[in-house]
N, C-alpha and C positions, 0 to 999 in steps of 0.2 A: 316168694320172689317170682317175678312174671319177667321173662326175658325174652325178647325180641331182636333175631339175629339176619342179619343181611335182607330183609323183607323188600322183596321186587311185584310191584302188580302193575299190570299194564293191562290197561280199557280202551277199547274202542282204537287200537293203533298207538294209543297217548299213554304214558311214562308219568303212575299217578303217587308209586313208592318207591323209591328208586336207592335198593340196598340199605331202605331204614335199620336202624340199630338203637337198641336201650334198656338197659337194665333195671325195673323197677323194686324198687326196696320192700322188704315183706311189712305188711301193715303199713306200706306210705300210703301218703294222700297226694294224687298228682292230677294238676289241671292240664289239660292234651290241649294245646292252642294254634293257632294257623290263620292265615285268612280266607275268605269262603273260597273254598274251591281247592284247597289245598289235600284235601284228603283225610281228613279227621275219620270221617264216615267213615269210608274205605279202610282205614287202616282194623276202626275199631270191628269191622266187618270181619278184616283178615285175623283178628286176635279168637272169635270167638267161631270160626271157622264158616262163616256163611262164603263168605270169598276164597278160593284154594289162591295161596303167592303164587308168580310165577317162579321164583323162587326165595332163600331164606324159608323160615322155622318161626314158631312162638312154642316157650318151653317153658311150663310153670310145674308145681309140687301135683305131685301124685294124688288123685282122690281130693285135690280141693275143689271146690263148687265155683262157675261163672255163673256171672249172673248180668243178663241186660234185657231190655225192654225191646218188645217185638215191636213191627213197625205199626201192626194192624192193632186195631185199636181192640179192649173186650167188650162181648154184647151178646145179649139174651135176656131172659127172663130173672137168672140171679142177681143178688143186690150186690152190694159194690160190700157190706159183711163176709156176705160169703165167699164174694171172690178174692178177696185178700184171703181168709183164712185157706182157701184152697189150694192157695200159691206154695203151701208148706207141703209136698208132696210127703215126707218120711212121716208127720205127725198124721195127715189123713191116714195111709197105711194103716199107722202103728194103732188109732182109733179105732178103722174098722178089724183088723185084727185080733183086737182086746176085746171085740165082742164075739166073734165066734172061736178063738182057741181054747182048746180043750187041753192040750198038754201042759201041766203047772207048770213045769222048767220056762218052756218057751212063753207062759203067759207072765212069769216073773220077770224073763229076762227084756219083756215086753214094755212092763210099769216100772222097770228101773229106766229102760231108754228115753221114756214118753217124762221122767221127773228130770234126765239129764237135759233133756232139749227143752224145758222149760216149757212141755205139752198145755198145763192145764193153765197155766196165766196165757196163753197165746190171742184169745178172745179179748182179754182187755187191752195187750197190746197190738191187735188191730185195729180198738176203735181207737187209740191215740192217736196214731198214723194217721188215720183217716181224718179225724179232727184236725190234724195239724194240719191236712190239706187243704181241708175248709170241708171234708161232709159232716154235718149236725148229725142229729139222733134220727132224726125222720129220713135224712140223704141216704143214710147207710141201709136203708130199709126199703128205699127202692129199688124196681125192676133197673138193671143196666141199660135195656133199649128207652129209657127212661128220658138220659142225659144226651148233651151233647157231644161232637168230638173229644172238645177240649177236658171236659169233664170225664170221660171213658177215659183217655190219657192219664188223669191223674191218677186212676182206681189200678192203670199198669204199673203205675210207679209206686202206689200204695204194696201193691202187692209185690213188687222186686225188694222195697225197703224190709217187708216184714219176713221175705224169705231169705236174709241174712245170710248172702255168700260169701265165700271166702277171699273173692275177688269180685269189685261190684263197678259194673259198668255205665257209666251214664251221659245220654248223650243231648247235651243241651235242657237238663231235665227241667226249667225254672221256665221254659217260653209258655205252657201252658198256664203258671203260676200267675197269682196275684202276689202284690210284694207281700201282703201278711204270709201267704203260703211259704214265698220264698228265703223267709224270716226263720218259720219253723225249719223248711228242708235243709239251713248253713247248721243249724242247731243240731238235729236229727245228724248230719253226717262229719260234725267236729269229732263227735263221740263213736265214729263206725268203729268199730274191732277189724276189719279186715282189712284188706287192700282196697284203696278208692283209683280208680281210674275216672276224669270224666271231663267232658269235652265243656266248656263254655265261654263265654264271650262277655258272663257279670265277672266285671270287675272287683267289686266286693267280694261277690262267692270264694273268686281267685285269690284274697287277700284273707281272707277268713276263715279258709276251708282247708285249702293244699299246704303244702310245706315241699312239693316241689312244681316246678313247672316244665312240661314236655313242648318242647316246642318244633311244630312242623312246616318245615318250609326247604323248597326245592325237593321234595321226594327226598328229604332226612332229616332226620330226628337229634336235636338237643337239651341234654337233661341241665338244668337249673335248680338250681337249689333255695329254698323260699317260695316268696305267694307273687302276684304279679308285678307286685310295685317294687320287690327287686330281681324281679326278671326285666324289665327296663331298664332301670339301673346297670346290670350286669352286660345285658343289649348293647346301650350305648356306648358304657367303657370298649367292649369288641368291637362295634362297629367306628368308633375313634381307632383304636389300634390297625385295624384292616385298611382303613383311611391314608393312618403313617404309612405302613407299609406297602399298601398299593405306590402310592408317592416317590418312595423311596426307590422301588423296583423301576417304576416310569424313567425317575430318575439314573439309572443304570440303566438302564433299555438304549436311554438315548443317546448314552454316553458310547457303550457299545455301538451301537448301529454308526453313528459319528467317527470313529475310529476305524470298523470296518471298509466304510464306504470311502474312507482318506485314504489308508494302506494296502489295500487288498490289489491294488493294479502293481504296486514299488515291492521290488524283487527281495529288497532286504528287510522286509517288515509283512510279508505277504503267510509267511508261516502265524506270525503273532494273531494275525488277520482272522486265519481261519479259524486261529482253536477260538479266539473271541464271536466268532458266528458263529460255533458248533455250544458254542456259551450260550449264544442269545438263544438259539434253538433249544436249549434242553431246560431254561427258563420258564419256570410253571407261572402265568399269571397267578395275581392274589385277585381271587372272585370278591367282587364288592357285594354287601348285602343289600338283596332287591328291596324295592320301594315299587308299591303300586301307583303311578303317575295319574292313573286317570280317578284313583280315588278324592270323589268330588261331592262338595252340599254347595250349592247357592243359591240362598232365596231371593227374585228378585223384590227389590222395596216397594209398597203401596205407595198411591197419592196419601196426603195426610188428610184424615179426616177429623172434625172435632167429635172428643170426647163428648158421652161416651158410646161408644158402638154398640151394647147390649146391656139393655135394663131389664132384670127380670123383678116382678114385686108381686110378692102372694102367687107365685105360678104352681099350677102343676100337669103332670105330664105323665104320659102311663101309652099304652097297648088297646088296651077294655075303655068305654066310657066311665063304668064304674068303677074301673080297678085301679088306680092312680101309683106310679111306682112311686114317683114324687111327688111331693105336696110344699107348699109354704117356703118355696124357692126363689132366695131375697139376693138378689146377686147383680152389679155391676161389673163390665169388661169397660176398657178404655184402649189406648191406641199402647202398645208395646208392653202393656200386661203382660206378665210370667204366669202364670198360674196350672198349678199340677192338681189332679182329683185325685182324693187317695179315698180308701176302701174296699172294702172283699168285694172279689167279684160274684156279681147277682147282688148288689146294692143299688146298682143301678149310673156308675159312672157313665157307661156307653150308653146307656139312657136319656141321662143329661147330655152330652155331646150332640146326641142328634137334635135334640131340642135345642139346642146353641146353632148346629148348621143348619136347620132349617127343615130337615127329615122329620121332627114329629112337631105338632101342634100344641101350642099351651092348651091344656083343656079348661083351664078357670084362672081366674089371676090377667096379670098382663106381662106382656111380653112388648119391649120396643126394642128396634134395630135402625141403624142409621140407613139411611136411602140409598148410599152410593157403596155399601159395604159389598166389596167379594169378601168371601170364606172359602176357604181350601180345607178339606176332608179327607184325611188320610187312613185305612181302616187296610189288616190284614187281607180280608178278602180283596179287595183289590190289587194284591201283589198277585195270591193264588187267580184270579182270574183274567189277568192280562192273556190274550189268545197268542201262545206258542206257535203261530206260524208267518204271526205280525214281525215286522221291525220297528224299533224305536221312532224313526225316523215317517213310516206307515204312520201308525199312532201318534203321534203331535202334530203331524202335518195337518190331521181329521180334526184333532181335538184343537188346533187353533186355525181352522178355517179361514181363511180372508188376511190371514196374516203371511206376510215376505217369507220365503224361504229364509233369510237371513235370520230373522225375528225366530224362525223354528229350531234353526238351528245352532243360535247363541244360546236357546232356553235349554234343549237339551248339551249344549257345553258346560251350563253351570251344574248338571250333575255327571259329568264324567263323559258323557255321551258324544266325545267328536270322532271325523273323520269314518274309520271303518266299522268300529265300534255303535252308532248312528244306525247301520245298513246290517248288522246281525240279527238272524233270528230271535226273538224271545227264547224260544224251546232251549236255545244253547248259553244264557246267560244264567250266571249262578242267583243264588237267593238275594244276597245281596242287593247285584246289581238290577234287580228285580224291584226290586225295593225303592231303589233310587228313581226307576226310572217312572215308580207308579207316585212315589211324590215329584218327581216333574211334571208328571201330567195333573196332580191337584193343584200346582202353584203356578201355572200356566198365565193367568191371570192376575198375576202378581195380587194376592189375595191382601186385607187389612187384617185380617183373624184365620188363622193356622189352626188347627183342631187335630192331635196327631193320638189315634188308638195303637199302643203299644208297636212302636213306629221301629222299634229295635230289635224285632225276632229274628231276623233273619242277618245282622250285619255284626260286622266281628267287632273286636275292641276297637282297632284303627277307625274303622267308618264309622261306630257310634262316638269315638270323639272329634271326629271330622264333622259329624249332626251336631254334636256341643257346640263348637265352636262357630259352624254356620246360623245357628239358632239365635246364640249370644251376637251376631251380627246383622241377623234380620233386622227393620225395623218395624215388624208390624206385631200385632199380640200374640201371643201362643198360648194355648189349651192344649196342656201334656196329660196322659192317660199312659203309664209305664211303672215294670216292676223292676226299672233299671233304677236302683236309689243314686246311683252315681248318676246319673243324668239328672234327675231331679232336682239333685243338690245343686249341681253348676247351672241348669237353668230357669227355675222356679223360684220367683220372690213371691210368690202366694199361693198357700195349700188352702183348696177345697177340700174337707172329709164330706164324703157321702156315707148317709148310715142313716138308719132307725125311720128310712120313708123322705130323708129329706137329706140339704146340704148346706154345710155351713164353713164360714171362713174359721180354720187352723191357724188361731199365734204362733205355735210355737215352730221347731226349725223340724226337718224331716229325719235330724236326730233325736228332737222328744218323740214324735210320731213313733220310731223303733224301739224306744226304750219304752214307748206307754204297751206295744204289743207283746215288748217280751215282758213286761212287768219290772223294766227296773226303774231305777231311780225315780219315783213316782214321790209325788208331794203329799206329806201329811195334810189330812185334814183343815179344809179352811176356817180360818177363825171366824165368828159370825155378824163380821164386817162393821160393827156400830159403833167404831172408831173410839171406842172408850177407853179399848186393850193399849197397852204398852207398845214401843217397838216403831219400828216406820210404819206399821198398819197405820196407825191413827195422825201421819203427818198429812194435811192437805193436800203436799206435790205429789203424792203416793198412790190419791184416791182419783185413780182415774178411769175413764169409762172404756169400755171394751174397744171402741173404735179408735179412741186416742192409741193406748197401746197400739191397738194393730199397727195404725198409721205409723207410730213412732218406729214399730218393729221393721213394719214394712221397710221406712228409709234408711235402718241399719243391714238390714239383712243385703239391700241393695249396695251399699255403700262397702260391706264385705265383698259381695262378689266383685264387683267394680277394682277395688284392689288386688285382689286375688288376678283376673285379666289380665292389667296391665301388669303387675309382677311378671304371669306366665311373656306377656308380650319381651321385655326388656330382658329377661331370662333366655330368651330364643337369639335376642337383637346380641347383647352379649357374648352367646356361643358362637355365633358368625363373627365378629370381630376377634376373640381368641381364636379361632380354625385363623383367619386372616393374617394373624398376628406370628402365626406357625409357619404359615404355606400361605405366602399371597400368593401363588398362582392357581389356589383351589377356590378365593375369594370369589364370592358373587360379585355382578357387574357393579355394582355401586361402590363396593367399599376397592378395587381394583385400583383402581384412578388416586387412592392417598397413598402417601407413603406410610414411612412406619412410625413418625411424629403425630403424623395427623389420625392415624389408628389409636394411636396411646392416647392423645386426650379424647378421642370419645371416647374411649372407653373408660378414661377418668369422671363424665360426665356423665356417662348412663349408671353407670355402677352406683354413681351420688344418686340418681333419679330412682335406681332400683331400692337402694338402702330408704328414703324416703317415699315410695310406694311399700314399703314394709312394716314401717312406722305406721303409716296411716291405717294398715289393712291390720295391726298390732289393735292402737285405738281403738276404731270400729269393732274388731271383736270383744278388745273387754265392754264396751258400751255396750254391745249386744247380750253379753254375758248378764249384763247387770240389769238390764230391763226383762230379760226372760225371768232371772230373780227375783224383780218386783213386780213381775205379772203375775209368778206362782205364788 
């Protein structure tokens, strides 16, 4: 059990934990969630003692082991083998011990310890790990000064996973992962034995992994029970209830204060008067749950240009003259194109991207792009290198040169960036809005092709579905590169796999994609197509060419999303007219102006438009169902 009691820390003058509390259950699995800047860090800092509280405790069992990832990355000459195995400090010991003890008792009670901790299979259970991460037989064999950041990061995580504490801490561990990696790591930590503590912002992981959800906001902590998608559920129902009841106290506030201010001068009603003021004074407001107002995506829209914007035919594209990462790269883009790259990284996604934005060269093959095409390029490095002493408002002004202050400062309003917010330093903006503010500066331009390299490391659940929903509104084409499979899913109607030197268009949905990597439900053997066999193989509507299907695939998989949208839209339109229906004076300005006749039939009317956006969006999936069946 890991408890956590009255935790206060204060940084920099500012109030970042403010009497956190919560008790975590022995062997749970808990997702720690917040939005950026809330204090996730911080807290897991104060858990593991790098941060002294200023005041409150963390109180867990005696002699069990923490375990989290140092900030600095490992490096030297060892290979990413050895440093996993080293991570098991009691097995190194009990190793070198067993070769120089000389007293039999202590060398018995040695090779009994070294079969307890499962000493001698430790080796093969490091290279799993390390495979699941993505290092092959040769990776694990190099020198560490070998790899990159991102790659040393994995080799820290490799080695926390395989040092199996009693309490395991983890903090955003999937942002250096590819999705296959992050595939393995839900797998890898369904099955921990100990306590899971760990901070993230994938959705899935949230739903797949935890069985409770910690949630931090305003400097305290609330414990939920389930994965994320009924910690929203649970959310909502509270934040209705806080709603009524705010309302209700408004409603008494004013009723008192009305009363006071009639009675309090009249001699025979001035007693009632007071105790009713010493009433209103000892009236605790009901705190409403915050919302971040300036959490913003807005892409502005391209002119339209004709299809299609990028033809690539026989290209390839590489580093070296010789060395080609890709080769035989047959690919159209067109004007609002979805399309996601999937593959392990070092296949060379971020390869093709830049050859799509214009950063590398086809080296053989051809390559066409339309005339009038902007692209916008969105890439990590650009968030880390925006200059911390800049303002938002410095930087756009430079990056849109010649353009109206107006014009600079509507573009940065479509991501959150108004008013004083506009005139803040970089250095003091969280990652997030870091994020935001370095795709405002690639969309500046209002681009016709979007290209975004893992566009969601740094923003939490809210503003990665704040990007869903800006995306699915854009109207120019998008190139996603992301190990957020939730994002994929809502904005991708066509998978790129990169693999094997080259890239090719993915039928299936980016739920075969997961089920091909963890190996399930995979399709027997194909029959050897010469239409002679039994069965629908051999009907003529059956036998159709790989393009067809896509196509076909293509305009279901659209046609899903599409109802899915507007579901989610009339869903939203809906809970505004019931809130209206309760309390028209909490109603927004539109729906204010009807009465409560003219409420009931829309809402008689949307509710018919939702029941038939459900149907449709019912349809389209079994159609889609059944073509993915006749393409396997």
């Amino acid at each position: 059990m890991l408890t956590l009691q009255g935790i206060t820390v204060r940084l920099g003058g500012r109030t970042i934990l403010d009497g956190a509390s919560a008790t975590l259950p022995p062997g749970g699995r808990v997702g720690l969630i917040g939005r950026n800047g809330a204090g996730k860090s911080t807290l897991m800092k104060a858990i593991i003692g790098e941060i002294e509280p200023d005041s409150g405790s963390v109180e867990r069992p005696r002699r069990s082991r923490l375990g989290y990832i140092a900030q600095e990355a490992p490096a030297g000459t060892a290979t990413p083998f050895e440093t996993v195995l080293a991570a098991d400090a009691e097995r190194e010991n009990l190793l070198a011990e067993s070769e120089t003890c000389t007293d039999p008792d202590r060398l018995g009670d040695v090779h009994d310890r070294l079969l307890a901790i499962d000493a001698y299979s430790a080796p093969a259970r490091a290279a799993r790990i390390l495979v699941g991460l993505g290092f092959d037989e040769a990776m694990q064999a190099q020198p560490l000064d070998s790899f990159s950041g991102g790659w040393k990061m994995r080799v820290a995580l490799a080695s926390l996973l395989f040092s199996a504490p009693d309490i395991l801490l983890l903090d955003e561990p999937s942002n250096h992962l590819d999705l296959e990696a992050t595939l393995w790591l839900e797998n890898f930590l369904q099955s921990y034995p100990g306590t899971l503590l760990v901070i993230s912002h994938e959705r899935d992981l949230l739903n797949n992994v935890v069985d409770y959800i910690l949630h931090l906001q305003g400097g305290k902590l609330t414990l939920y029970p389930g994965g994320y998608d009924s910690f929203e559920r649970l959310r909502a129902e509270r934040a209705a209830q806080l709603a009524a009841a705010r309302a209700a106290q408004d409603a008494q506030r004013a009723k008192l204060q009305d009363y006071v201010a009639r009675n309090s001068a009249r001699a025979s009603t001035a007693k009632q008067a007071q105790s009713r003021a010493k009433m209103l004074a000892r009236m605790q407001p009901v705190v409403a749950m915050l919302e971040d107002p300036s959490l913003s995506f807005g892409f502005p829209d391209p002119d339209e240009l004709r299809p299609p914007l990028i033809t690539l035919d026989r290209a390839a594209v590489g580093y070296a003259a010789d060395k080609p990462v890709l080769q035989r790269l047959n690919l159209r883009i067109d004007p609002e194109d979805r399309i996601a790259l999937l593959g392990r990284n070092g296949n060379g996604k971020t390869t093709l991207a830049r050859l799509l934005a214009g950063q590398l060269p086809a080296m053989e093959g051809e390559m066409h792009l339309s005339g009038k095409m902007h692209i916008g390029y969105f890439t990590q490095y650009q968030v880390e290198e925006l200059p911390s002493g800049a303002t938002p408002l410095v930087l756009m002004t430079r990056a849109m040169d010649g353009k109206t202050p107006a014009a600079v400062r509507a573009q940065l309003g479509r991501f959150g960036f108004s008013g004083n917010r506009a005139m803040a330093e970089i250095g003091t903006l969280s990652g997030g809005e870091r994020a935001r503010l370095a795709l405002a500066l690639v969309t500046r331009d209002a681009p016709h092709l979007l290209i975004l390299d893992e566009p969601t490391n740094h923003l939490d659940v809210d503003a990665r579905e704040a990007l869903v929903q800006a995306l699915n509104d854009y109207k120019g084409a998008v190139i996603l590169i992301s190990h957020d499979r939730h994002m994929v899913e809502l904005t991708a109607d066509r998978l790129v796999l990169v693999d094997e030197g080259t890239a090719r268009e993915y039928a299936g949905s980016i739920e075969d994609y997961i089920d091909f990597i963890l190996g399930r439900n995979q399709p027997a053997a194909a029959s050897s197509g010469d239409g002679k066999g039994g069965g629908k193989g051999g009907n003529k509507a059956d036998r159709k060419s790989g393009g067809q299907w896509r196509e076909e695939l293509r305009a279901l998989k659209k046609a899903v999303s599409e109802a899915e949208k507007r579901m989610a839209r009339l869903q939203v339109q809906l809970a505004a007219l019931d809130a209206a229906l309760i309390d028209p004076a909490s109603a927004p300005a539109d729906l204010k102006s009807m009465n409560t006749g003219e409420l009931g039939r829309r809402r008689v009317t949307m509710a018919s438009d939702l029941e038939a956006a459900e149907q449709a969006w019912l349809a389209a999936g079994e159609a889609l169902e059944a073509g993915q069946e006749k393409q396997a």
